[in-house]
N, C-alpha and C positions, 0 to 999 in steps of 0.2 A: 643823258639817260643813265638810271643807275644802273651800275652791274648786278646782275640778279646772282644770289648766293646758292650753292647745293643746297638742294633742299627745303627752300624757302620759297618757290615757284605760287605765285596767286594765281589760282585758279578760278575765283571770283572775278577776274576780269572779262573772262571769256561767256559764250554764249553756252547753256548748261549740256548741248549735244558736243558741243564742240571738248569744254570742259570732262564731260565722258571719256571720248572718245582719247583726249590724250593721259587719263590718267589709265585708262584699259592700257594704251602702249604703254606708259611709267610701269604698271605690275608683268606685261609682258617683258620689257625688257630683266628688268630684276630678278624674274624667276628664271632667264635666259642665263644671264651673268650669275647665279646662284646656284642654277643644275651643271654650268661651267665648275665653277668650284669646286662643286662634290665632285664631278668627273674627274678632275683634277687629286683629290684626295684620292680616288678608288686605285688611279695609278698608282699612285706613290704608294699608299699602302701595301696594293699585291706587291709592289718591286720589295719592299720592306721584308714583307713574308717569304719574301721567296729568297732574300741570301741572308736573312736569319736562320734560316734552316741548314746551312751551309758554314761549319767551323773556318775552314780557309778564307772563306771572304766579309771575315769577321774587319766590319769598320768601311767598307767598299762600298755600302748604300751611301756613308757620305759622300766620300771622295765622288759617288756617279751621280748627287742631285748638285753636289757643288761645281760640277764640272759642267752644269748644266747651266747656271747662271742664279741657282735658290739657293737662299739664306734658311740656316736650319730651323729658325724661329718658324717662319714662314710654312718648312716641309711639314712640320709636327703640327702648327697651326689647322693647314688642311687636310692630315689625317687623324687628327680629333676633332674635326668639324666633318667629317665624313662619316666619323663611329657615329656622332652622334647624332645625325639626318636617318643614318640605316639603323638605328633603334626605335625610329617613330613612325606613325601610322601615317599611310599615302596622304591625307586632307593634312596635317599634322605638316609633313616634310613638306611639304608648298610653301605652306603658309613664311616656314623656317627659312626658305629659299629667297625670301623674298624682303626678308632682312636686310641689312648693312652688316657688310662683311663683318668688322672690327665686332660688329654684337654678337655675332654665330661662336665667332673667334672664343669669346670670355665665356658662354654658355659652354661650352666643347671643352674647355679645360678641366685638368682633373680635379679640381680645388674649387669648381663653381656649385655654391650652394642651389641646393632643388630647390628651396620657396624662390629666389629669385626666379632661374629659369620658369617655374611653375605661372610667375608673373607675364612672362613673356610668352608661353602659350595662351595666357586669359584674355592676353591683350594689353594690359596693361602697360607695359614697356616694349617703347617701337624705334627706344634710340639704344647708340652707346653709354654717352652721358647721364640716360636717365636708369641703366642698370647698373651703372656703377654707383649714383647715387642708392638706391634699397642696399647694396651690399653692405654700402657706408653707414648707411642706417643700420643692418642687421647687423655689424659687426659691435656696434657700441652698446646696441639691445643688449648681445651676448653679452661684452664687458662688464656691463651696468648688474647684469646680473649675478656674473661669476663673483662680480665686488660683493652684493650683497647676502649671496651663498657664504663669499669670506666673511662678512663683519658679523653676521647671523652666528657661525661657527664660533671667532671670535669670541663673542659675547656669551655663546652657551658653553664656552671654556670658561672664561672670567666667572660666571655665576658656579659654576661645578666648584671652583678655586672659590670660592668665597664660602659656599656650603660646606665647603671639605672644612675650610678653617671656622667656620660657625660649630661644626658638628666637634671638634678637636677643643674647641672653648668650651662646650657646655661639659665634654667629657673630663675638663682638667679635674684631680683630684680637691677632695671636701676644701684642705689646707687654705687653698689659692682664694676659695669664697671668703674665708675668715680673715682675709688680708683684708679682702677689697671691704668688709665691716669694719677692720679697725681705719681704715683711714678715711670714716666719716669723718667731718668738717665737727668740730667743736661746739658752736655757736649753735648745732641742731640737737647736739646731746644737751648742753647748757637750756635748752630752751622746752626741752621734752623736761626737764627733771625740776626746774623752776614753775612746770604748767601742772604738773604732778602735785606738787606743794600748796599752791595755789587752790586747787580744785579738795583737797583735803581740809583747807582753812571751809572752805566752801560749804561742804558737807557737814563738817561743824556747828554752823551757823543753821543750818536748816534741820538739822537735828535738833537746834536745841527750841528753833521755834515750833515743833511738833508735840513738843514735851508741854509747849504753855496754851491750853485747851480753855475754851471761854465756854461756864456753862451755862449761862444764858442765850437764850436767842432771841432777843432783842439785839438788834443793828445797835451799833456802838462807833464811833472815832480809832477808838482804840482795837476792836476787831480788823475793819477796815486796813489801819496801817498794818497790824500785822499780817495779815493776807497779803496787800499789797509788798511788802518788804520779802514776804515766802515764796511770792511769785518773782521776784525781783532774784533772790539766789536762785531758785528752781533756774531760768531762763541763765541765771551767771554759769550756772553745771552743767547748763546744757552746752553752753560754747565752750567751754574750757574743758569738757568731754571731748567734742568735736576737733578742739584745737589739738590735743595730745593724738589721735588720730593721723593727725595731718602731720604735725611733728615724727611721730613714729613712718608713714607712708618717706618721708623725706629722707629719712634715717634708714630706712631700707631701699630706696631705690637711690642713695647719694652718687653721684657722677665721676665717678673715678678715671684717671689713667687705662686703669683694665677697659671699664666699662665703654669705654671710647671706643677704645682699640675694637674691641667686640661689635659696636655700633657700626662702624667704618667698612669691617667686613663683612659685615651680614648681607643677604640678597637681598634684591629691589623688591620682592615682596616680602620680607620681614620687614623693612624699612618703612613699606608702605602701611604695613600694621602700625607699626609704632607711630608712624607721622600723624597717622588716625586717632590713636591715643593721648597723644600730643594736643591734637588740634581739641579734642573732648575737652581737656585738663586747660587750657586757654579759656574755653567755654566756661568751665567751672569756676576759676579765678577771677574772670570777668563778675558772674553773679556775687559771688563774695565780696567784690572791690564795691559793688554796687548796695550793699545790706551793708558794708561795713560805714557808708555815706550815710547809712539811713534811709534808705528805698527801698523796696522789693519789688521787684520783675516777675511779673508769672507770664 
């Protein structure tokens, strides 16, 4: 036969009067053993109070519970499980009586959180085990939080420190801009001032076929080409306008040493502007890579 464990008693074996009747003894005796307890605390308390109030017999409440045969854990144990029975309402302290000691015990100390207790008037916790486990749980809730109170803080440090230096960059003096112009890349001023030249020959050319005027209106070969060849430069000035453009945009937004630096520390919402602009100008280059193939996309 096996040994039957505390508290693990089946009560389904029995017939459901009989079942009754011995779980009614189970809360009798428990509230028996439990208004023991508090009885027990009420002692010890008055005796507490009454040579507290007494300089000369300052330290003598120990010396007379230990000379009793209790362990101080034990004395303090059942006079904060007494406070805090005589702080709850008659249906309330039953109920609390009727506990396992070791759980009254953890409620009654000075360091036991309300939501837990609070759980164990709902009912909800009817062991030791199972109030120490919510503690367990509420203590990492707290943790979890005060971390992310910290990294929150953190990070609204870090962006202040990034804004401070964003705001310190755009304040430097004119000079520091006129740096970051001379140390464009070469191959962009080379290529702006070659597309310049270019676009001049251009214009040239379309000037001069303006000047040669056909007065007849009669269709001709020779009308023909020459339209065809004026819309031919017209379309060449229009991209070599466009290109000097894009040349110049290069030439003023070149990627500098500074300009990094600046990028780096800027906040995550300028960054995120910029990465938007970014992502545009990818867009744009794309269509471009695609007309320069000879497609267009609309």
């Amino acid at each position: 036969m096996n040994e039957t464990q505390i508290g693990e008693f089946d009560y389904s074996i029995l017939d459901k009067d009989t079942a009754d009747f011995l779980k009614e003894k189970e809360r009798n005796m428990s509230e028996i053993v439990g208004n023991a307890y508090t009885l027990l605390g009420k002692e010890l308390k008055e005796a507490q109070v009454k040579l507290a109030g007494k300089n000369q017999y300052d330290g003598i409440f120990e010396r007379w519970f230990t000379s009793k045969g209790y362990k101080k854990q034990t004395v303090y144990n059942l006079i904060n499980r007494y406070e805090l029975v005589q702080s709850l309402d008659e249906q309330t302290r039953v109920k609390i009586e009727e506990l396992p000691l070791t759980l009254t015990y953890e409620m009654s100390k000075p360091s036991a959180k309300e939501e837990v207790n609070q759980a164990v008037f709902d009912g909800d916790i009817r062991t030791h085990k199972e109030y120490k486990e919510m503690e367990r749980k509420l203590k990492q809730a707290q943790q979890a939080k005060q971390q992310a109170e910290a990294q929150a803080e953190q990070a609204k440090k870090s962006e202040e420190i990034a804004l401070k230096k964003l705001e310190e960059a755009e304040s430097k003096e004119p000079e520091i801009i006129e740096r970051t112009k001379e140390v464009v890349p070469d191959h962009i001023k080379d290529e702006l001032e070659a597309t310049k030249r270019q676009l001049e020959f251009v214009n040239r050319q379309l000037n001069e076929l303006k000047k040669e005027q056909i007065d007849t209106d009669d269709f001709n070969e020779d009308e023909a080409e020459r339209e065809r060849k004026k819309l031919e430069w017209e379309a060449e000035k229009n991209v070599l306008e466009f290109k000097i453009k894009v040349d110049r945009f290069l030439k003023e937004v070149a990627i500098t040493a500074f300009m990094k630096g600046a990028i780096a520390t800027s906040s995550k919402s300028t960054k995120d502007k910029l990465y938007q602009s970014v992502e545009e100008l990818k867009e744009f280059t794309s269509q471009m890579e695609i007309a320069l193939r000879g497609r267009i996309q609309v």
